[in-house]
N, C-alpha and C positions, 0 to 999 in steps of 0.2 A: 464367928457370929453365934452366941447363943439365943435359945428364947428365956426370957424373964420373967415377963405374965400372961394372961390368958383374961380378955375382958370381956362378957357378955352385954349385949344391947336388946330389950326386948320391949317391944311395943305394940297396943293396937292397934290395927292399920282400918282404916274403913275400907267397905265392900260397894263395887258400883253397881248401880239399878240393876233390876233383876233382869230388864231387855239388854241389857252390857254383859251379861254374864252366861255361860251356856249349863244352865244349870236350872232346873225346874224348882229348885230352893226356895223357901222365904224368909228373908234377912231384914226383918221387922222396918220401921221406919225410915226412907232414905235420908243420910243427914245425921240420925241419931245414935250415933256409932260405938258412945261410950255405954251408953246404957243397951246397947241389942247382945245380951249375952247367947242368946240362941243363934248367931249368926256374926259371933265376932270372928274376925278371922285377926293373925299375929304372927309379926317378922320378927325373927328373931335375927341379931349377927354378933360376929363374934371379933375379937378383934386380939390380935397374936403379936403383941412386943418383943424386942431385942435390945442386948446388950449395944447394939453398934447405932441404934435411934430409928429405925426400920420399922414398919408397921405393917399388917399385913388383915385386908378385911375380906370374911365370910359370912355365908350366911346359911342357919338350917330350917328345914321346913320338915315339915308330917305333923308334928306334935310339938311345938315350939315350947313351950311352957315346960315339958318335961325334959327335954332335950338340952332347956336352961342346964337342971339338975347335972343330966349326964357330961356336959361341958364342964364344970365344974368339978366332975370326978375325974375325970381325965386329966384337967389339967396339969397333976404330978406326974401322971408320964411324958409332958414336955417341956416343962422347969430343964434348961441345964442343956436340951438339945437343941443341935445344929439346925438350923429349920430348912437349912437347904436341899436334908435328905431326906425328903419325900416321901419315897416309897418305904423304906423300911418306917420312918412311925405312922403310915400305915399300917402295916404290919405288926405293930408293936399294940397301936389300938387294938387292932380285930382281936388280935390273942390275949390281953385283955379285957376284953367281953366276953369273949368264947363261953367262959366259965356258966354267964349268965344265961346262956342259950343262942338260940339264932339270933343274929344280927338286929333284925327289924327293924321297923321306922323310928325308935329312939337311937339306936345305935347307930343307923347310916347318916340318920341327921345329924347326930355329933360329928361323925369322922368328915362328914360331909362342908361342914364347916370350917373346921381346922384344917382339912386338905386344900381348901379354897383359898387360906390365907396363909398359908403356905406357898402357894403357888405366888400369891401376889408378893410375897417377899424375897421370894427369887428372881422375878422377876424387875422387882423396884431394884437389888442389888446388884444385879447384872444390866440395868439400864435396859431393859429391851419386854414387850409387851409379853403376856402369857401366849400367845398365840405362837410367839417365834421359837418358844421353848420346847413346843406342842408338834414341831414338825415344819412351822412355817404359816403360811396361808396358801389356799386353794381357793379362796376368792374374801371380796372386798368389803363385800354388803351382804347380810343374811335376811331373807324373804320373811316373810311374817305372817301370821293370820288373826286374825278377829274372833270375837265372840260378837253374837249377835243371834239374840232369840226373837226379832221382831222383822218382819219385812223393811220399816223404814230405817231400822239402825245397820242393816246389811245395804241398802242403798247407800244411807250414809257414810258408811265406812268404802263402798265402791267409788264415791266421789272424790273422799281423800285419797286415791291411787290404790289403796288394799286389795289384793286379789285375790286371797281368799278367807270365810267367816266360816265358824264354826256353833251350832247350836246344843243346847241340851234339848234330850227329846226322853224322858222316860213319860210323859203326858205325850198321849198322840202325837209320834212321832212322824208318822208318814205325812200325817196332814202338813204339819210344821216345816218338812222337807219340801213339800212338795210348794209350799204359797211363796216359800225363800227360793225357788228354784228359778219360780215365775216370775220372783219381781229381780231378781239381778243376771235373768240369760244364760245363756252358754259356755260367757266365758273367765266366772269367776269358779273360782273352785270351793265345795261345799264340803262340808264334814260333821259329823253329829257323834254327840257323846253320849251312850245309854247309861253310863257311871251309876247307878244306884241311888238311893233306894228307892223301893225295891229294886234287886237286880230279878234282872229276866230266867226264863227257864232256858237252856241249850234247845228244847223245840220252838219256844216262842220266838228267840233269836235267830234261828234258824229261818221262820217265817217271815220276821221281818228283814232280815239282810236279803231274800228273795222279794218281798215286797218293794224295797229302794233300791232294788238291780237299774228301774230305767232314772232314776236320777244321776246314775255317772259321780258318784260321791269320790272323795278322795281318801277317804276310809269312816267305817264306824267302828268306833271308841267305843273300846270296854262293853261289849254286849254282854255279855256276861260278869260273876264274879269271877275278878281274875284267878284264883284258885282252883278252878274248871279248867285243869288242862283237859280233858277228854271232850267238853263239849265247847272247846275251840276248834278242836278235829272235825264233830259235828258241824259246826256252822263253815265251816272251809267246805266241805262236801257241798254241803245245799246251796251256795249261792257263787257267783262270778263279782264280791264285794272286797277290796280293800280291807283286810283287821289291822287295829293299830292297841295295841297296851302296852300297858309295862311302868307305869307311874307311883303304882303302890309297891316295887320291888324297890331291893336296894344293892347294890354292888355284884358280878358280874355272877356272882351263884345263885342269887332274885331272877334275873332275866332272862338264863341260861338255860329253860325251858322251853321256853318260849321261841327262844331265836333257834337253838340246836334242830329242836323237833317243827320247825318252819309253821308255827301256829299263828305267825302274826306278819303283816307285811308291813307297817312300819311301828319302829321300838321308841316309846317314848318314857326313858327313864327322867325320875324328877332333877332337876338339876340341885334343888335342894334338899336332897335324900336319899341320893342313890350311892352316896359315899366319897363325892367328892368328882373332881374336875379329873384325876386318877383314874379313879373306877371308871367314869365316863370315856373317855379314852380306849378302855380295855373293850365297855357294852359296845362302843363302835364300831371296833376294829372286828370282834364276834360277829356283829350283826352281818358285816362287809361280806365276809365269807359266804353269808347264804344270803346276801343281794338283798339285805332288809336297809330299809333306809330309816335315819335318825330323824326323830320331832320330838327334842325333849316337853315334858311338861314343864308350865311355867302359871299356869292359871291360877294357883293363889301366891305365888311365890312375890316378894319386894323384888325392886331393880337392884340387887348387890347379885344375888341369883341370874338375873338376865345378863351381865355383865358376862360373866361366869359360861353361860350357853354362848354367849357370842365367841369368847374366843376358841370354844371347843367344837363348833359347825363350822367355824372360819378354818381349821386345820383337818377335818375332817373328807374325805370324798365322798361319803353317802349320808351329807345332811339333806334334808328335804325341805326344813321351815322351821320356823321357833312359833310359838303360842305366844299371843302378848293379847288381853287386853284394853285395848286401844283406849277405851273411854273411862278407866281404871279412877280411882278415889284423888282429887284433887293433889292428896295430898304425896303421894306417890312422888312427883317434881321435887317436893322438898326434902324427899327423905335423903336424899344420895347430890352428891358435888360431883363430877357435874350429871343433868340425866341425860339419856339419849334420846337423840329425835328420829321420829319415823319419817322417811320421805319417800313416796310412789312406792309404797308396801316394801319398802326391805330399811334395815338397818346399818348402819356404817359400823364396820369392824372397829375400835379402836385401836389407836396407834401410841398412846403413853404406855411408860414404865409401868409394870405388873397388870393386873388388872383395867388399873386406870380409873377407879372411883373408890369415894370415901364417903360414908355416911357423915350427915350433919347431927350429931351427938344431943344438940341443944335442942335441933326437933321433936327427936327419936322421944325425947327425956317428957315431952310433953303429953304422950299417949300413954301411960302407964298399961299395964297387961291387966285384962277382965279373967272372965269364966273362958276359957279353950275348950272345952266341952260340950256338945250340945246335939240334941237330934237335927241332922240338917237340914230335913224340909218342916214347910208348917203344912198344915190341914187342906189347906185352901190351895195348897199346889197341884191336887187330883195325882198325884203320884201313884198313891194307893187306889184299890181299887173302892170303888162305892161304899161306908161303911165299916172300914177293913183299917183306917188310919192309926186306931189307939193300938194296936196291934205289934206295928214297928217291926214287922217278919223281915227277914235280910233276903230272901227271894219269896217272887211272888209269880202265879201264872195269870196271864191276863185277861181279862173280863173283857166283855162286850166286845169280841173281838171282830165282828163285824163291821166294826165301826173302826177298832184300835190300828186295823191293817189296811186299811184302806184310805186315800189321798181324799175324799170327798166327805160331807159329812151323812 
């Protein structure tokens, strides 16, 4: 079997309300998704033919638009190969690029892609699901979490069985933990993302991961820029809190900081950018060793990516939970044959040939790609501090902090 072509699919996808979302952002109009270029978000997938009628689909995220490009140069290192050997055109990627510099989120996003449909075309040809190729399964259904930045949309997600939501909180976040803490009990499990922008100082994160010591969180996300190895060391000293990064890395040299030097308690590399279902595999097995547990990122990613994490938590023994957006862009259902359903918070493993989904081509074809670029909060989201917005600093130390660390107003 060879490969023949290499076919990209690239569309705009709508973003769900900003209470659906854990992210302090503002993404202009709900509904008006072709025109909100400051807040478009875009799936891109790819799609890997053979001589033998075999097809094989991926998908990359970080920078979709430019990742297009990078797919597109690669192609000619996979004209002519065997697509069943995996690892080495990985290998053949990286070295490759090398020339270009570190890998980064255009580069993991490409290999990230074409690994993925790869995998699905060994698996389509061998009759048997990506999970069974992966080692087997370790269990059936993988557990999930929510986003939910509003009291009633974390209820709401409690009622449909989800047991645990996750907020953004770079706006008052203690307050924000503390009102979702009250309205859903004891016994769901909470998690907050401080993702930037602004990103926090290693002191001011330090104080607040000691400030949400009595919420019982199940980790805080990205207190800092992930780039801050040292003042991950910090914030580990000062508090008895869960860290969880690793989204913006890509393939087992991105993470391996992180995991090695025990900075983080669970690794969440992106499933569409970390280099593939491959790489993924390797971050796992790294993490295992020092008892960190897997929750890939999945929050702006399409369902061809979710696919993708199911079968890799399903063969996995220290997955923890996948990231799904529950209340996600209607149109989400339509992009992919068939989509999956949530039921009492966890996900059913697939059991078809390869992967087991295929984008509908004719949907995809209807969203054309906008602006990829964009500052991603507006004004109005208090991100920044008072005054401070036109500025757009990548860290910032916190104001009125009276008020910014404390559960009351």
């Amino acid at each position: 079997m060879k490969i023949i072509d290499v076919k990209t699919f690239l569309m705009n996808a709508g973003r769900p309300g900003a209470k659906f979302w854990a992210s302090d952002g503002s993404f202009g109009p709900e509904g008006d998704y072709s025109n909100n270029l400051r807040g478009a978000r875009h799936w891109l997938f790819v799609k890997i033919y053979t001589d033998e009628g075999i097809t094989g689909i991926g998908e990359c995220s970080g920078w979709p638009k430019v990742i297009d490009t990078a797919i597109h140069d690669l192609k000619s290192l996979l004209i002519g190969e065997d697509p069943t050997h995996i690892e080495r055109l990985n290998q053949k990627m990286m070295i490759a690029m090398m020339g270009h510099g570190l890998l980064g989120t255009v580069g993991g996003g490409a290999m990230t892609g074409i690994d993925m449909a790869l995998w699905d075309i060994k698996g389509k040809a061998l009759n048997v699901p990506v999970w069974n190729l992966l080692g087997g399964k370790v269990r059936d259904r993988i557990r999930i979490y929510a986003h939910a930045n509003a009291p009633e949309v974390a209820l709401s997600c409690k009622k449909r069985g989800i047991t645990a939501v996750k907020c953004g909180g770079v706006s008052n976040p203690v307050q924000k933990i503390a009102a979702l803490r009250e309205a859903i009990g004891a016994e769901m499990d909470l998690m907050i993302d401080m993702h930037g922008p602004p990103w926090m100082t290693p002191a001011d994160a330090a104080r607040l991961a000691r400030a949400l010591e009595p919420y019982n969180l199940m980790w805080i996300e990205d207190p800092i820029a992930p780039e801050n190895l040292d003042g991950y060391k910090r914030i580990r000293d000062a508090a008895h809190v869960p860290l969880a990064a690793g989204e913006r890395m890509a393939t087992i040299f991105g993470l391996r900081d992180l995991i090695e030097q025990d900075l983080i308690d669970v690794a969440q590399p992106d499933t569409g950018r970390a280099g593939g279902i491959t790489q993924m595999k390797k971050i796992a097995a790294m993490a295992e060793a020092h008892h960190i547990m897997m929750a890939p990122h999945s929050g702006s990613l399409g369902p061809v990516a979710e696919y993708a994490a199911l079968h890799v938590l399903a063969s996995i023994p220290n997955a923890l939970i996948l990231e799904r957006i529950e209340d996600d862009w209607d149109g989400r259902a339509k992009t992919v044959i068939p989509h999956p359903q949530q039921k009492d918070g966890y996900l059913t493993v697939p059991d078809a040939p390869g992967l087991g989904v295929d984008i509908d081509e004719a949907f995809v074809a209807k969203f054309p790609a906008t602006n990829n670029v964009a500052v991603p909060i507006g004004e109005e989201s208090n991100s920044y501090a008072e005054g401070t917005y036109r500025e757009h600093v990548y860290v910032q130390t916190r104001f009125k902090r009276g008020q910014y660390f404390k559960a009351g107003e």
